[in-house]
C-alpha positions as CSV (number, residue, x, y, z in Angstrom):
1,X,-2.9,-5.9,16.2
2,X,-4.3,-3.0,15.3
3,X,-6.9,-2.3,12.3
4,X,-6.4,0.2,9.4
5,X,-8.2,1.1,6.6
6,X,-7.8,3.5,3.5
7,X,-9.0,7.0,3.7
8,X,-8.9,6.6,-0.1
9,X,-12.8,5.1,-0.9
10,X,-14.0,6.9,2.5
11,X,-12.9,11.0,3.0
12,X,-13.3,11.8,-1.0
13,X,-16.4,10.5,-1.0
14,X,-18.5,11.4,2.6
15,X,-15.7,14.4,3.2
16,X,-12.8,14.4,6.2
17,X,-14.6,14.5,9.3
18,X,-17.4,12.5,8.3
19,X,-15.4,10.0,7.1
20,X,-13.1,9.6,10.5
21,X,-16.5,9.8,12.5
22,X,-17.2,6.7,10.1
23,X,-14.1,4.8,10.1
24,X,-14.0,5.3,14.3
25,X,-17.6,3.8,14.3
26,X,-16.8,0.9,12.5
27,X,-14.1,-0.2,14.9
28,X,-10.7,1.4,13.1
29,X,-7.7,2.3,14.9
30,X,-5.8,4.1,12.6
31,X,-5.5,4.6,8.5
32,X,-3.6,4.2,5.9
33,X,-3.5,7.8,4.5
34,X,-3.8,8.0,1.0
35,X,-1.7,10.8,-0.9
36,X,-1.8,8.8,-4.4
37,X,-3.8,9.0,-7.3
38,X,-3.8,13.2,-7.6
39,X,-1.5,13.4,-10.7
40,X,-2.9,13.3,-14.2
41,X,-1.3,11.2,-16.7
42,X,-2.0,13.4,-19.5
43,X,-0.2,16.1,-17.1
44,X,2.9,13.8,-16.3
45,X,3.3,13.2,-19.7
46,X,3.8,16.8,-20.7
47,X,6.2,17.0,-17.3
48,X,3.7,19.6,-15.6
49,X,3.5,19.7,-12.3
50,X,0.1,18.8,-10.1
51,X,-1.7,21.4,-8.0
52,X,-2.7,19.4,-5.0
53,X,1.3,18.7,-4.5
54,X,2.3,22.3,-3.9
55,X,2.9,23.0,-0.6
56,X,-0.2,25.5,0.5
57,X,-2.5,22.9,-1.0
58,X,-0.7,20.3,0.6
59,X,-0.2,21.7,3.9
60,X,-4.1,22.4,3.9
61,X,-5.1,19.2,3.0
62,X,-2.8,17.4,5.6
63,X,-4.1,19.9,8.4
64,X,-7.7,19.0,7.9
65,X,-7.1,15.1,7.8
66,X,-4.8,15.5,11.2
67,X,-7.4,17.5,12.9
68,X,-9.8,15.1,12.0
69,X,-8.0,12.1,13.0
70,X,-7.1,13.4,16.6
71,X,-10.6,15.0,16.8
72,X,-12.0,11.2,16.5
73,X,-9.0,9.3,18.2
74,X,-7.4,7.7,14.8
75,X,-3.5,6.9,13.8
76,X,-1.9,7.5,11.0
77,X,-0.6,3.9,10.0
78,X,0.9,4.0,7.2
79,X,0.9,6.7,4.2
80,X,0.7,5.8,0.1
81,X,3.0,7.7,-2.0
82,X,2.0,9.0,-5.5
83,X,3.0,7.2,-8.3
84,X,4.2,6.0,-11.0
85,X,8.3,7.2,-10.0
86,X,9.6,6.1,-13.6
87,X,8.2,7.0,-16.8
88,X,10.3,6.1,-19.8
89,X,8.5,8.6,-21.8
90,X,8.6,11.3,-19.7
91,X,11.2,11.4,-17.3
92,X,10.7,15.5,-16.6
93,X,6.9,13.4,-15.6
94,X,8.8,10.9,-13.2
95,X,10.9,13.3,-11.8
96,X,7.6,15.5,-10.5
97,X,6.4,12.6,-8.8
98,X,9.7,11.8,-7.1
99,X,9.3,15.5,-5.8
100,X,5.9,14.8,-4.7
101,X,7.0,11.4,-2.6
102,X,9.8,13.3,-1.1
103,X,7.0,15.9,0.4
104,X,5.1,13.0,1.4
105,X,7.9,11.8,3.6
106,X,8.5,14.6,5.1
107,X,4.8,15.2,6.3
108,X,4.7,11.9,7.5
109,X,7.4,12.5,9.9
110,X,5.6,15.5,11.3
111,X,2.1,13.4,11.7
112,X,3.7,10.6,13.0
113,X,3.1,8.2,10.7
114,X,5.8,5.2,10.8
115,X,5.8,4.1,7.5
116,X,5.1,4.9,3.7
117,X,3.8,2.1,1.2
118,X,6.5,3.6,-2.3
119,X,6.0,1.2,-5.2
120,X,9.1,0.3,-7.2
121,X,10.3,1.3,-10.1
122,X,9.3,-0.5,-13.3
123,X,8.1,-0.3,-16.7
124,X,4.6,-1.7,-16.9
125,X,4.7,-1.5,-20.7
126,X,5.0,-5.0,-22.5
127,X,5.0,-2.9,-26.0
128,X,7.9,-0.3,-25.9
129,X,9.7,-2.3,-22.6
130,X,12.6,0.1,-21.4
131,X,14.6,-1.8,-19.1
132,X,16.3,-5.6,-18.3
133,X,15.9,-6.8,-15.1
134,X,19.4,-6.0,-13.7
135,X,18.8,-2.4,-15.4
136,X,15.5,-2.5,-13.4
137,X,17.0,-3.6,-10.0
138,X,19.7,-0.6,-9.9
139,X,17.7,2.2,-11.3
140,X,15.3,0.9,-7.8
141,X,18.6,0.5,-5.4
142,X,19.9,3.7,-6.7
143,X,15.8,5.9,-5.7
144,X,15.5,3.7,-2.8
145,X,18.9,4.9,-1.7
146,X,18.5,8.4,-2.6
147,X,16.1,8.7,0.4
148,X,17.9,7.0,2.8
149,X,18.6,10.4,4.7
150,X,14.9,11.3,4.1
151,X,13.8,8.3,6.2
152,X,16.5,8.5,8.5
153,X,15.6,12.4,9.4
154,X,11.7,12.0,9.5
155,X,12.0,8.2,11.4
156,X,9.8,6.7,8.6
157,X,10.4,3.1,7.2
158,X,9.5,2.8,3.6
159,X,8.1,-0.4,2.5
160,X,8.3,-1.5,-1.1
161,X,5.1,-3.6,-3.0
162,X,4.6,-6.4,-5.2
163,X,3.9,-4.8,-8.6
164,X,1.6,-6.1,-11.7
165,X,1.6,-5.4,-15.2
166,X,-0.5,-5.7,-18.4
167,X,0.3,-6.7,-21.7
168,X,-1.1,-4.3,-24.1
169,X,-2.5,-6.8,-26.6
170,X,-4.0,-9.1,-24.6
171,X,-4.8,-7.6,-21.6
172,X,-3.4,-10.4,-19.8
173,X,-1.7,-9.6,-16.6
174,X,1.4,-10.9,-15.6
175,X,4.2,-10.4,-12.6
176,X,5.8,-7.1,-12.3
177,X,8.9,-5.6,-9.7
178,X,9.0,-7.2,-6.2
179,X,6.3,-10.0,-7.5
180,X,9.7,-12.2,-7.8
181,X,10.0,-13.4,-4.0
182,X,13.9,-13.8,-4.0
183,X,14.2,-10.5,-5.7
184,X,12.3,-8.4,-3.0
185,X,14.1,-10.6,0.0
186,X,16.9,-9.3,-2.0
187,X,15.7,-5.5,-2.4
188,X,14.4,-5.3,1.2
189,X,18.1,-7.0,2.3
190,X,20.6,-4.9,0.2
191,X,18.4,-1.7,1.4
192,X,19.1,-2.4,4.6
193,X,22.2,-3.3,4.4
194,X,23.0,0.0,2.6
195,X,21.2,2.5,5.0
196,X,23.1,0.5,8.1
197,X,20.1,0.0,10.3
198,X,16.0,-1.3,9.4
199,X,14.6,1.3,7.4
200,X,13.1,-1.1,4.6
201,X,9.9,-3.3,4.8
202,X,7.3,-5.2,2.6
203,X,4.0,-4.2,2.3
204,X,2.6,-7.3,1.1
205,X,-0.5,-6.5,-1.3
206,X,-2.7,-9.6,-1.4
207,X,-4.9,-8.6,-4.3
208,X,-1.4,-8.3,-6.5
209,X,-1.0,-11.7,-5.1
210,X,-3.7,-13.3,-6.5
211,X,-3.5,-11.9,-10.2
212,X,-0.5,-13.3,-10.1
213,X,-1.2,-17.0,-9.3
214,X,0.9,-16.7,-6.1
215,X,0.3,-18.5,-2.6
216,X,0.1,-15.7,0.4
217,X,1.4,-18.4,3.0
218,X,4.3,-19.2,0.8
219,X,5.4,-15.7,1.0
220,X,4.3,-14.3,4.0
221,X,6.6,-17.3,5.6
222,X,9.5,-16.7,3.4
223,X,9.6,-12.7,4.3
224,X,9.1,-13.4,8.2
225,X,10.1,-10.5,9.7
226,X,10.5,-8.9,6.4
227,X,6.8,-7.8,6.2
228,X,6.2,-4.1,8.1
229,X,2.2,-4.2,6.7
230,X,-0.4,-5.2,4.1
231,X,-2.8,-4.7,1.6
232,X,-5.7,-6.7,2.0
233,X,-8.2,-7.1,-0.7
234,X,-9.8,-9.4,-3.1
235,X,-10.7,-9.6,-6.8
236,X,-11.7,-12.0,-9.2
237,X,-8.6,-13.2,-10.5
238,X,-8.8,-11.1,-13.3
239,X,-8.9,-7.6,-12.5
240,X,-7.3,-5.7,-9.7
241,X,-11.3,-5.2,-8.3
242,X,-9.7,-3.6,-4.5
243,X,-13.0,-5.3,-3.1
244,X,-13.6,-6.5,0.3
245,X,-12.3,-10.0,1.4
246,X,-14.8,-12.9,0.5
247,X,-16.1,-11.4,-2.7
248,X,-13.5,-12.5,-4.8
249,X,-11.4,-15.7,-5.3
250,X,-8.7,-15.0,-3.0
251,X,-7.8,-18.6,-0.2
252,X,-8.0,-16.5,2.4
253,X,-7.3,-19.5,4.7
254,X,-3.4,-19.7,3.4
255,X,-3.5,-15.8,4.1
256,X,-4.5,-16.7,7.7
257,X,-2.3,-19.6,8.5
258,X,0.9,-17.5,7.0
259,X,0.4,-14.8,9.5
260,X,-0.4,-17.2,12.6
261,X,2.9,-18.9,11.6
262,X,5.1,-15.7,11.4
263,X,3.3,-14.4,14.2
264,X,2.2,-11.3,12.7
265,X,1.8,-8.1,14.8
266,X,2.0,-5.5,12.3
267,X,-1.3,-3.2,11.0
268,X,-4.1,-5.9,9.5
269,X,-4.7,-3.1,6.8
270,X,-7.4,-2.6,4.3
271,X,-7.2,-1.5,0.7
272,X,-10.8,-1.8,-0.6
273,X,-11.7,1.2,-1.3
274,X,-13.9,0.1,-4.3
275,X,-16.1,-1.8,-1.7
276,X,-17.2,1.1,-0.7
277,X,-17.4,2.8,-3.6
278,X,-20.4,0.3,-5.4
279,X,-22.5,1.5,-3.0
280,X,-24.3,4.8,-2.7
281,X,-22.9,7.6,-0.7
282,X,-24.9,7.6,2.3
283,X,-24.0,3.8,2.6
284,X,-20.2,4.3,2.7
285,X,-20.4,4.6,7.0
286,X,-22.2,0.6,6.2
287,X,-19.7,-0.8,3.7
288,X,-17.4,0.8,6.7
289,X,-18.8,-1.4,9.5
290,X,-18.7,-4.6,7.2
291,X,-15.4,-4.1,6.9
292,X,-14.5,-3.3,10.5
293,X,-16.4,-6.5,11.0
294,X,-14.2,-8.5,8.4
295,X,-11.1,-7.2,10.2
296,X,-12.3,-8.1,13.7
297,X,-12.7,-11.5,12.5
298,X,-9.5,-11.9,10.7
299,X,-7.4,-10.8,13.9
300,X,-9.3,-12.8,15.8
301,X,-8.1,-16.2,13.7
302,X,-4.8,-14.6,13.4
303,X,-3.6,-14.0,16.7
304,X,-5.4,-17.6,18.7
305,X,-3.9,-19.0,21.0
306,X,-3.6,-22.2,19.9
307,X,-1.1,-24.0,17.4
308,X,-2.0,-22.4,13.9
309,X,-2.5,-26.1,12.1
310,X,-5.2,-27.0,14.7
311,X,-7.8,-26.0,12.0
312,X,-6.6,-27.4,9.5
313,X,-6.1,-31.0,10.9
């Protein structure tokens, strides 16, 4: 099992080759290349485009992380998309970042990278809500669809997540798209179906688990093969913190014993990239090595040889 962490938390804040000269030190084999978070809601909402997304920028930005990662011996895991893909108030907005994913696929064809993390679509918005559920599911089949032939050209499998949303009184989370376990059995199953061969995963986001109330055993066992990767992280229950394991409230025994059942061989993936960032820069390479240590110790449980209930008789 190899481990892989964000670049997101590590080369924006100690820059591109220091940060693969970090995550290398701290025991990483590859990363989970983060090309989310560059558009600009304010931007979106006015249906302008984002700079980093055009293709000099992008090429340039890409080039420098792929010279860095073969300079320092590191794989490209798996790559985030940009979102949010639907936004019922801007759909010029939603479009743009459609474009953008469709880029992203591409490129991670030509690094090699075997899978991209592209959140559903959903509207997180408890105030103005915009869709039912069965108008939900097809506007997802029908953009999951779409880039079938996309995936099928660049050999990439695309793995949909377990969503979250907030009510906008309150502030009280509650479960979002794919946070329904039949429904993204169903998604992942009907994708499949469609596109005639394995092109759709799960990338099972642990954090998203835990604001939710829901049991990472439970589901990890129910997707079996189903699950292509994760996001590991913790939080307080409350918040969606992306802090390293054991600093929140997450069980992270029930996490443990669902992979060792399912015997799990996929990436053990981190995305904690505010771990590193409570700590000042020139500590970032340290929050790296705890991390690398948390992961060593987590495949080590996970992949024992020995009957997965011993420890917990």
């Amino acid at each position: 099992m190899k481990l892989s962490v964000q670049t997101m938390g590590t080369t924006d804040i100690i820059g591109i080759d220091a940060g693969y000269a970090a995550i290398k030190a701290a025991g990483f084999d590859c990363v989970d290349f983060g090309l989310d978070g560059q558009h600009k809601w304010d931007d979106l909402m006015k249906g302008q485009k984002c700079a980093f997304y055009e293709d000099d920028n992008l090429r340039a930005f890409i080039e420098e992380h792929k010279a860095a990662a073969k300079k320092y011996g590191i794989e490209f895991g798996q790559m985030h998309a940009p979102f949010p893909l639907y936004l019922p108030r801007s759909p010029e907005g939603g479009k743009i970042v459609q474009e953008d994913t469709a880029k992203c696929i591409e490129y991670a064809g030509e690094i090699g990278c075997p899978r991209i993390v592209i959140h559903p679509l959903f509207d997180g918005s408890t105030r103005y809500p915009s869709l039912t559920k069965e108008q939900e599911y097809k506007l997802n089949i029908d953009y999951y669809t779409s880039i079938i032939p996309l995936l099928k050209k660049h050999n990439v499998v695309c793995c949909l997540e377990n969503m979250w949303g907030q009510d906008w009184r309150t502030k009280k989370i509650y479960a979002a798209c794919c946070s329904d376990l039949n429904e993204t059995i169903k998604y992942i199953d009907e994708l499949n179906a469609i596109a005639g061969e394995r092109l759709f995963g799960f990338c099972l986001d642990i954090g998203h688990l835990l604001l939710v109330g829901q049991d990472p055993c439970y589901w990890i066992e129910k997707l079996g093969d189903r699950l292509e990767t994760l996001h590991v992280h913790d939080n307080d229950g409350v918040g969606d913190d992306h802090i390293a394991p054991y600093l929140g409230c997450c069980n992270w025994d029930r996490f443990i014993l669902g992979l060792r059942k399912i015997g799990y061989k996929g990436n053990f993936s981190f995305e904690a990239s505010n771990f590193n960032r409570k700590f000042p820069k020139e500590l970032v390479p340290a929050a790296l090595d705890m991390l690398g240590a948390l992961g060593k110790y987590f495949v080590g449980r996970i992949t024992a040889q020995t009957d997965p209930m011993d420890e917990y008789k």
